[in-house]
C-alpha positions in Angstrom: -39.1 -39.9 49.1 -38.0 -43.3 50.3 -40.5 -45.1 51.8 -38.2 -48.7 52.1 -38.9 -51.2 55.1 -35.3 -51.7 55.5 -32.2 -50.0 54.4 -31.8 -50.6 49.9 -29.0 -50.6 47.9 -29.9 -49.2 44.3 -30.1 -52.6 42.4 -31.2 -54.7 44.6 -35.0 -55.7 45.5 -37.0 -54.1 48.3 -37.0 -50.4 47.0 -40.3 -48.9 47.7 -40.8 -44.7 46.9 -44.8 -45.3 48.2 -44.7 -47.9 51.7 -46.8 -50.1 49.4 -44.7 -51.3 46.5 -41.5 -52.7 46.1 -39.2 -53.0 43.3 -35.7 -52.4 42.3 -34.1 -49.2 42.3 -31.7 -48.9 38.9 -28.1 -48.5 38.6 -26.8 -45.5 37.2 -23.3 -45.4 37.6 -21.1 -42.6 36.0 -19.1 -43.0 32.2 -15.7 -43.3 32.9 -13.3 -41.3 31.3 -10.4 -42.7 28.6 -7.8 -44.1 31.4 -9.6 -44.0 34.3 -9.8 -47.4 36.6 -12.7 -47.6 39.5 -11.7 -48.4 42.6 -14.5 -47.9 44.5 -18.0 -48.2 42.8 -20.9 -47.3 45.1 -24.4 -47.1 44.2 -27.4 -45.4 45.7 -29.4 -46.4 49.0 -31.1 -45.4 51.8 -30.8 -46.4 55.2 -31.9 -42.9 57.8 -31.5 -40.8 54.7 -32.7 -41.5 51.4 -30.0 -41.3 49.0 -30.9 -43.3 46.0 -30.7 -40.5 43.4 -26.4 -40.6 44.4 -24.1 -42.9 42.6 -20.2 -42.3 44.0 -17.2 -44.0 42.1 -13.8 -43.0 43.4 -11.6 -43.1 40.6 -7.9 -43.3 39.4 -6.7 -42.1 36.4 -3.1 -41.6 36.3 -1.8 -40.2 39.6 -4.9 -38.5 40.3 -8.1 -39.2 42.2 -11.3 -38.1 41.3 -14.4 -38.4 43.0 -17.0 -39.1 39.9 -21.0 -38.6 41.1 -24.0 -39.2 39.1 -27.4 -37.8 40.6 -30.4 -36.9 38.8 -28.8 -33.4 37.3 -26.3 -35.2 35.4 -22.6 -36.0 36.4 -20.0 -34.5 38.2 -16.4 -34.9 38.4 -14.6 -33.8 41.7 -10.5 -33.5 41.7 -9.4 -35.5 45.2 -5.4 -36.1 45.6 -2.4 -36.8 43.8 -2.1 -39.5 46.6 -5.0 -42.2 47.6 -5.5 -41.1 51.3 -8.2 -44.0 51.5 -5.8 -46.5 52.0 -6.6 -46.6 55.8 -10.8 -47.1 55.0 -10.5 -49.5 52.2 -11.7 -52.2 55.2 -14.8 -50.0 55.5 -17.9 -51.8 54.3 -19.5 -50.8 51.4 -21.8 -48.9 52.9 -19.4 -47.1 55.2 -17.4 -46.5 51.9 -20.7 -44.7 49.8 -21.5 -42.8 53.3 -18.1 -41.6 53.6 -18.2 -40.4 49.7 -21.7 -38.8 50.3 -20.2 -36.6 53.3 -17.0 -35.7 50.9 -19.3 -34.9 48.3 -21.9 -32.6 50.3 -18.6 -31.0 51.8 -16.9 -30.1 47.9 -20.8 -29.0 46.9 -21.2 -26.6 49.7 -17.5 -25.2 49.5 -18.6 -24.2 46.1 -21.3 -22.8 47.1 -19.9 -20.6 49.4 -17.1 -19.4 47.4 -20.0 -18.9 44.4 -21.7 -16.4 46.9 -19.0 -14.9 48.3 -17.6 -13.7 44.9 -21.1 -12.7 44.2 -21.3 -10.5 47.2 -18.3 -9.5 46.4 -19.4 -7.9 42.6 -22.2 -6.8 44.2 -21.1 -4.7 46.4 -18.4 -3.2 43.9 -21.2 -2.4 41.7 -23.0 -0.3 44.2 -19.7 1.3 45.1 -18.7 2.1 41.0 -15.1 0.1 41.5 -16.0 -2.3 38.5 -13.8 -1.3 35.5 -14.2 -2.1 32.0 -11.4 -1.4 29.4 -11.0 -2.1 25.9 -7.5 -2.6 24.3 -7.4 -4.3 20.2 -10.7 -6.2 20.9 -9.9 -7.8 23.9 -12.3 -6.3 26.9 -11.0 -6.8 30.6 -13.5 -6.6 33.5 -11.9 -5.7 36.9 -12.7 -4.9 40.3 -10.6 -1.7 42.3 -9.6 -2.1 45.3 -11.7 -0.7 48.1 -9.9 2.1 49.3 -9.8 2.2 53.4 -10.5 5.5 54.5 -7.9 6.7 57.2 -8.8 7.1 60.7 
């Protein structure tokens, strides 16, 4: 928890996890990959939410964007556009920029999750309704789910 007297970038002095201590809060930005160019590079803070643990970089590689996070499980990698639609907020502050990345990123994360359960529901119910098929042909297994059949009316 974040106990800092006023808003902290990752970094910089003033970062205080207790109300009685202050230091500085390290930078752990994500490895680029072989090609990749940042154009935004946003590192942790606080400021009504404590999000030091976050380290966004939007990045260019090619023609493609890619939304690169680092957090205390590791890194993630997060395919954006073909085409930079942050043109219009590259005058954002820096802080408006990482805020705006945070939201994007929460958004992709909880897509995910939602499409993670929803699949599992999905198996789940074929399960208890026997539809999951297994078949074997020259090693090769395939798992499948039948179709629920919609009883007529």
């Amino acid at each position: 928890m974040c106990c800092c007297k006023t808003p902290n970038v990752n970094g910089k002095p003033g970062y205080s996890w207790d109300g009685r201590t202050e230091s500085t809060y390290p930078v752990t930005a994500p490895e680029l990959e072989e090609g990749e160019t940042a154009l935004w590079d946003e590192p942790g803070r606080c400021g009504g939410l404590d999000s030091h643990a976050f380290h966004f970089q939007l990045v260019k590689n090619g023609g493609q964007y890619w939304l690169v996070v680092r957090h205390g499980g590791g890194q993630e990698r997060h395919k954006l556009s073909h085409s930079l639609c942050f043109v219009a907020v590259e005058h954002f502050s820096s802080n408006d920029r990482y805020w705006l990345l945070h939201g994007i990123y929460n958004t992709l994360r909880d897509a995910a999750r939602q499409a993670s359960e929803k699949k599992h529901r999905e198996w789940m119910e074929a399960a208890a309704e026997k539809r999951i098929k297994r078949r074997s042909r020259g090693g090769v297994v395939r798992v499948t789910v039948e179709p629920k059949l919609h009883e007529l009316a």
